[in-house]
C-alpha angles and dihedrals in degrees: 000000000000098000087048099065092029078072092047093055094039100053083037079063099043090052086043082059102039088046082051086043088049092038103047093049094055086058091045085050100051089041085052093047087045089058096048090049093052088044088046086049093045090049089049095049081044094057088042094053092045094049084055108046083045081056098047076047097061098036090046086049084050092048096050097048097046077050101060087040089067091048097059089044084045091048099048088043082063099056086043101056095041086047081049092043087059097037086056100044086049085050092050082052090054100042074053099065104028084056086056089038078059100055089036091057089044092062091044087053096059091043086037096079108036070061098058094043090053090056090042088050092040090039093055091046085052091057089045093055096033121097100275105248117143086351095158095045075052105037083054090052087049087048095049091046094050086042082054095065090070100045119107097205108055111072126228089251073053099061106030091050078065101048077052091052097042084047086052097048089056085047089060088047093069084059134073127357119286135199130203142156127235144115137277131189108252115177093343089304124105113233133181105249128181106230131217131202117183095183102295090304100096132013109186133153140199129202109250086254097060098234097110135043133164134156136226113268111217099200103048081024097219136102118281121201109235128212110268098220092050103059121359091095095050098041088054086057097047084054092049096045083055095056100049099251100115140028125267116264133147119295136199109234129165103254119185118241109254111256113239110237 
């Protein structure tokens, strides 16, 4: 009877142990399970965080690079203006003078043309005086530049820039040898004459037959006959030289004696 209820007590505290065992390993278990969920919570805020912070990386590098590209901009605006800022003051220089190039050329311009009248007048007196060859082709460039003081549309620069060009073209009549037809009153008749100008040194002519020459005189500032065996021969070669027919070689001309001063 003892021993009987020694097993029941026995086996009562065997199921006690094995109810605590149970017992004890479900709460181990949800314990177990309660950990893994926080570590699984802390691994997803991790994730989470990391995601974020790779995300603040990426934007601050953004930034940053967006930053240092303004700087630069920034950088380069500032050459560009300094580099404008002179070009502009330079500008403000040259509006400056310009301005004071103006009222000086105002002034030029109302002494510019009392100027030009003086060298037509003393250009027309030249040709006058001058030996007369081509005097009417002369006497015309003298006329249009005289017409062109009156005329609005031509500027003084204008004029003045052709009183320098018809100065230049007597200049180039003191040089070379020139040809050229027309008449001259011989006898009281008018006869066709080739004339010759060697510079302004010598003025002659010779009748298109070849039987009469004779050459301008500067002092008495007529037209001299000239011996024909003197000089005809001489004079058609001049003509011919000066038209290019023949080679260049000395000539006898009639040449006035220099005056002594």
């Amino acid at each position: 009877m003892t021993m009987h209820r020694l097993k029941k007590a026995v086996i009562a505290a065997l199921t006690c142990a094995g109810i605590l065992a149970g017992a004890s390993v479900a709460v181990q278990a949800n314990t177990l399970d309660a950990i893994l969920e926080v570590g699984k919570a802390k691994n997803d805020a991790a994730r989470k965080s990391q995601a974020k912070v790779d995300r603040l990386a990426d934007e601050t590098r953004d930034l940053l690079t967006e930053f240092k590209t303004v700087v630069k901009q920034v950088d380069g605006l500032k050459v560009y203006n300094a580099r404008l800022e002179r070009q502009i003051e330079n500008q403000l220089k040259r509006i400056g003078q310009i301005d004071q190039s103006i009222d000086q050329v105002t002034i030029i311009q109302r002494q510019m043309t009392p100027l030009v009248i003086r060298m037509i007048d003393g250009l027309e007196q030249f040709v006058e005086l001058d030996v007369p060859f081509q005097k009417e082709e002369r006497l015309q460039r003298v006329q249009f530049l005289r017409d062109n003081l009156d005329r609005a549309d031509v500027s003084v620069a204008e004029k003045f820039r052709g009183v320098l060009e018809a100065y230049s073209i007597e200049l180039q009549y003191g040089r070379g040898v020139d040809t050229y037809r027309g008449t001259i009153d011989l006898g009281g008749a008018e006869r066709e004459v080739d004339f010759l100008r060697v510079g302004r040194i010598a003025l002659v002519y010779q009748t298109t037959d070849g039987a009469t020459s004779g050459a301008w005189d500067t002092s008495a500032r007529n037209w001299v006959e000239l011996p024909a065996g003197d000089y005809n021969a001489s004079i058609r070669k001049g003509i011919r030289i000066a038209k290019k027919q023949a080679t260049i070689e000395l000539l006898n001309m009639p040449v006035p004696a220099p005056e002594a001063n």
